[in-house]
N, C-alpha and C positions, 0 to 999 in steps of 0.2 A: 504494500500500500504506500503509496506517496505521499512526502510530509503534506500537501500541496489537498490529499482527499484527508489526510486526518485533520487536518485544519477546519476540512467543512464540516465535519462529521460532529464537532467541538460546536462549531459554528449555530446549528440545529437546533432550537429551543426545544423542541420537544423529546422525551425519554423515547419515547418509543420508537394543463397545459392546452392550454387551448386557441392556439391562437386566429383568428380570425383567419377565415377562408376567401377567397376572390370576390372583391366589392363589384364583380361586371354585375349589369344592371338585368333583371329576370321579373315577369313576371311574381308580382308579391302574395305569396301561398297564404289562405286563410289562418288566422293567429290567434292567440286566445292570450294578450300581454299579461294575463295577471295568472299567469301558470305557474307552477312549482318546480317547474323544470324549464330546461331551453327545447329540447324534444317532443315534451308537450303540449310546449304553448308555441314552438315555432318550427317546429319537425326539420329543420335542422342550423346551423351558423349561419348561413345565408339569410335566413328566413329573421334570423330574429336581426340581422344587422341592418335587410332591410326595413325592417317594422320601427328600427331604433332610428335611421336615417329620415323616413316619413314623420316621424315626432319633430326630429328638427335640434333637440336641445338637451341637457343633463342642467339639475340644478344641484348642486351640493354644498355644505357646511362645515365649519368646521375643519379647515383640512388648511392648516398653513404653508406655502409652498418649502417654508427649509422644514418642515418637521418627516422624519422619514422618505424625504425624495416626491412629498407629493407634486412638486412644482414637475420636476418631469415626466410625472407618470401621469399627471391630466395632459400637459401640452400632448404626451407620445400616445395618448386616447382620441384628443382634437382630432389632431392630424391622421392618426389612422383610420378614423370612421369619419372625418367631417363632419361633426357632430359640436355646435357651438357648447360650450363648458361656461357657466354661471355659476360664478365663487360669493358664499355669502357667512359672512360673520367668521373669518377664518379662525380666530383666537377664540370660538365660542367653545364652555367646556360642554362635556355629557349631557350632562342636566339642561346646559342652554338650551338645547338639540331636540330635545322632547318639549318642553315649555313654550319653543318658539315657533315648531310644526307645523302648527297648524296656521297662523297668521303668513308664516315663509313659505310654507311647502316645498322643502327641500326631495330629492326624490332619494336618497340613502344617508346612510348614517354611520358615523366612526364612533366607536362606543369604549368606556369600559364593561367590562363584562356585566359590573354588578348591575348597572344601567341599563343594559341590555334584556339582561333576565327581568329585571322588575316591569320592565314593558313592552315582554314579546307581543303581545296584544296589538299591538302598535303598528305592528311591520309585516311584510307578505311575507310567506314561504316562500323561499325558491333555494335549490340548491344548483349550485355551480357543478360543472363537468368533471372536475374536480373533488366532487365533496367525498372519493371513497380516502383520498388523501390526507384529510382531517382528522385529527384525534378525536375519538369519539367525546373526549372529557373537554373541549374546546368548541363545538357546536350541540345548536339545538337538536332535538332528531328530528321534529319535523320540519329546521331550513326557518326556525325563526329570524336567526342570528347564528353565524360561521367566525372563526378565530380569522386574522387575513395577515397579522402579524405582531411580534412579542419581543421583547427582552428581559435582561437581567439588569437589577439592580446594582450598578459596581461605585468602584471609590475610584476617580481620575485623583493622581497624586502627582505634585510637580519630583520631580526625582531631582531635581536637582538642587532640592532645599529639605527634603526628606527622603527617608527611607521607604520601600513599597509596604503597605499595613496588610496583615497578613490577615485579620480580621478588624470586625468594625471596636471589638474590645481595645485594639491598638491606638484607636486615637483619643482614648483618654491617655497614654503616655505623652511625656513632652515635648513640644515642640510643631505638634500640628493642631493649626488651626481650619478650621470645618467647616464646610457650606452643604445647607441644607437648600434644596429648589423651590422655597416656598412654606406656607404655612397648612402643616399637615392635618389643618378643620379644614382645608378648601382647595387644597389641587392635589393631586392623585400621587403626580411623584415623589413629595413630600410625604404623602403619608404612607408609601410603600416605601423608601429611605426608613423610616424608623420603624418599619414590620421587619426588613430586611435587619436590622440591628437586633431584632427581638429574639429571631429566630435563636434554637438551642436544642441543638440534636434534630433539627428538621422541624419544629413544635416553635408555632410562632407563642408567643409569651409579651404581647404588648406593653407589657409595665417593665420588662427589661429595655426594651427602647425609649420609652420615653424616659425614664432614667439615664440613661445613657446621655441622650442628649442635654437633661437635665442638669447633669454634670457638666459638660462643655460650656452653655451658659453660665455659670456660675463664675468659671474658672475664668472667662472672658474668651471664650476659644471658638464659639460659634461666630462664625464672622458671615459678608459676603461675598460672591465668587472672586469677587478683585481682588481682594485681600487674600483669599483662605490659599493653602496649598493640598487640602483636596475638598473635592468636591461629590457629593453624593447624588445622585442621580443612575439614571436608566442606560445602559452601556451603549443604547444608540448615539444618544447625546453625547455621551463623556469620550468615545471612541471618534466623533468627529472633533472635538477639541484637541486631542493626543496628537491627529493625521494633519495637524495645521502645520506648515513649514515652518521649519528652524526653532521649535517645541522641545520642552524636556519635561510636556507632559507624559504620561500614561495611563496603561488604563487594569483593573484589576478586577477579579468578582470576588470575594473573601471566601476561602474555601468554609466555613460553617455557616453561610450566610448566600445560599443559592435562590434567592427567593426571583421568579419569574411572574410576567403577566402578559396577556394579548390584548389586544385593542379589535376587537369584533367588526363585522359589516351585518348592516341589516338595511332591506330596502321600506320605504314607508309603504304602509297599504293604502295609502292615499296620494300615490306620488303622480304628478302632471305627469309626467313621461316615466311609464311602469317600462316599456319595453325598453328605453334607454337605460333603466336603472341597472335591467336586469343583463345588459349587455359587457353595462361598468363594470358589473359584478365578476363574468368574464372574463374580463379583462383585468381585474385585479389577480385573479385567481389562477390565470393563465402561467406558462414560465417562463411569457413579459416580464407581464405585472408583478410576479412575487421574485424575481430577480431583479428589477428595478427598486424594490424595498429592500433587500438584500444591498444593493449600491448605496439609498441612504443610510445603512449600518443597523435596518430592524431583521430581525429574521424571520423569515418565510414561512407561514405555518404549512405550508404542503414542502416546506426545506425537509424532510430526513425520505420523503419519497421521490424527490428530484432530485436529491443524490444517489439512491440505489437506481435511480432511471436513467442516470448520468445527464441531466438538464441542468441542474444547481451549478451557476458560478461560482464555482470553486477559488477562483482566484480570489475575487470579490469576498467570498467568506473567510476567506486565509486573515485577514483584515481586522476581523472582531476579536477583543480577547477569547481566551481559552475559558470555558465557564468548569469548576470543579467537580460537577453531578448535574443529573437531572433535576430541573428545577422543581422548588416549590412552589405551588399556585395555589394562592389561598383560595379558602371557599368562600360562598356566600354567608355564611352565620358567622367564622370567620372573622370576615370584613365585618361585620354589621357589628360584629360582639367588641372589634377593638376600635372601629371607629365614635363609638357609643363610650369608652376608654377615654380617647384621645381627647374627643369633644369638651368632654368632662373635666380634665386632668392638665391639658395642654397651656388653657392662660395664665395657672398660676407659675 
């Protein structure tokens, strides 16, 4: 095996392709857009690209162009389907995304998980060409909502002012100071930073994290990114900081501290253009789309079957740190039980 596939192999968030077919212009076969399949509702690629080109448009939310590579995974959607793309409230969280629905009518959705689950109600079935490639524990089973891409929470450490922290207990010793992404009652990565800290023997333990941090503040040692020399966040984020020229960042996952998470796709059941939706969907899901999120630094959740298929940019994944085990992905009671914790606990 070559250091080149164990790198990808590494790369793979999870423990355990479809690309668009010839746009010549064909009589448009009867379609039924709000299908659960692309076979059923458009009996075959053709069919549904044309039924998506007839709509005319994709609207979406939520989707900043540096976050993950989405800036060129919409343009390289534009272009390949001619299909106009309407970007709206890019910086909106989860929560915005359902609250603001119905007023926008966005036609899909970037989710976390718990978001996801609490409002499959919300969104059509469909699963991609794709879906036997998905970990069963990362989608719905009837195609509510599909995992599309994930990371690890890691420690970006400047090396050239500290030593690499071998766990997140190391930066209570001296000399590093620590940036958190935020305040962990209200964005995700922050409060999956002090899950990742909690973690102990695999067994998240929320009052070991916020202790943890508890202590940094005190000591005066929680700082912000400017100042701190590491920085705790999602190994998409901290691995493109590291890959900045002439850098003595890097990037690490703490080997007792493997905690994972996916950011889901769900399409609205109410979306102006279902067929385009379902197309996007496609085309995420495709081994375009989840190797162009692989280039912005997330990894692919159809990644550990695109590698034994030989599709997965291997190069490209050679690039992420090495994560120490398969991840932990917290559950939903989980979440619910430590952010009900944190809520509680975190202003004083």
């Amino acid at each position: 095996m070559t250091v080149r596939t164990c790198a990808a192999i590494a790369a793979v968030l999870v423990s355990a392709g479809c690309a668009a077919s010839t746009t010549e212009e064909k009589p448009l076969p009867p379609v039924n857009a709000q299908a659960a399949s692309m076979k059923a509702g458009f009996s075959t690629m053709d069919g549904l690209v044309q039924a998506a080109k007839k709509e005319g448009a994709l609207t979406l939310i939520a989707l900043p162009r540096d976050w993950v590579n989405y800036g060129e995974i919409i343009d390289a959607f534009a272009d390949k389907y001619d299909i106009k793309v309407n970007q709206l409230e890019p910086g909106a969280s989860s929560r915005r995304q359902i609250e603001a629905a119905a007023q926008l009518k966005p036609d899909a959705f970037d989710l976390t998980l718990e978001v996801a689950v609490a409002n499959a109600q919300r969104f059509a079935p469909y699963k991609v060409q794709g879906w036997q490639d998905l970990p069963d524990h990362v989608k719905d089973r009837n195609g509510a909502w599909y995992a599309g891409y994930g990371g690890y929470m890691s420690l970006a450490y400047d090396s050239a002012k500290v030593k690499p922290p071998a766990s997140f207990a190391d930066l209570l010793k001296p000399g590093y100071t620590v940036s958190l992404p935020g305040d962990p009652r209200q964005t995700a990565a922050a409060f999956n930073g002090v899950m990742a800290a909690s973690l102990q023997n695999g067994v998240p333990q929320v009052q070991r994290g916020v202790e943890l941090f508890t202590k940094l503040k005190k000591e005066g040692r929680l700082a912000e990114p400017a100042t701190a020399n590491v920085v705790v966040d999602w190994d998409y984020l901290n691995a493109e900081r590291a890959a900045e020229p002439d850098t003595s960042w890097k990037v690490t996952i703490p080997k007792d501290s493997p905690l994972g998470a996916y950011y889901v796709q769900a399409i609205n059941k109410d979306a102006p253009h279902p067929a385009a939706a379902r197309l996007w969907q496609e085309f995420l899901f495709s081994d375009e789309g989840q190797n162009l999120f692989l280039k912005g630094y997330a990894r692919p959740a159809r990644g550990e079957a695109m590698l034994m298929k030989g599709t997965l940019d291997t190069e490209t994944a050679a690039r992420l740190p090495a994560p120490p085990g398969p991840p932990v992905l917290l559950t939903i009671p989980q979440t619910d039980a430590a952010k009900k914790y944190v809520n509680k606990t975190w202003g004083r």
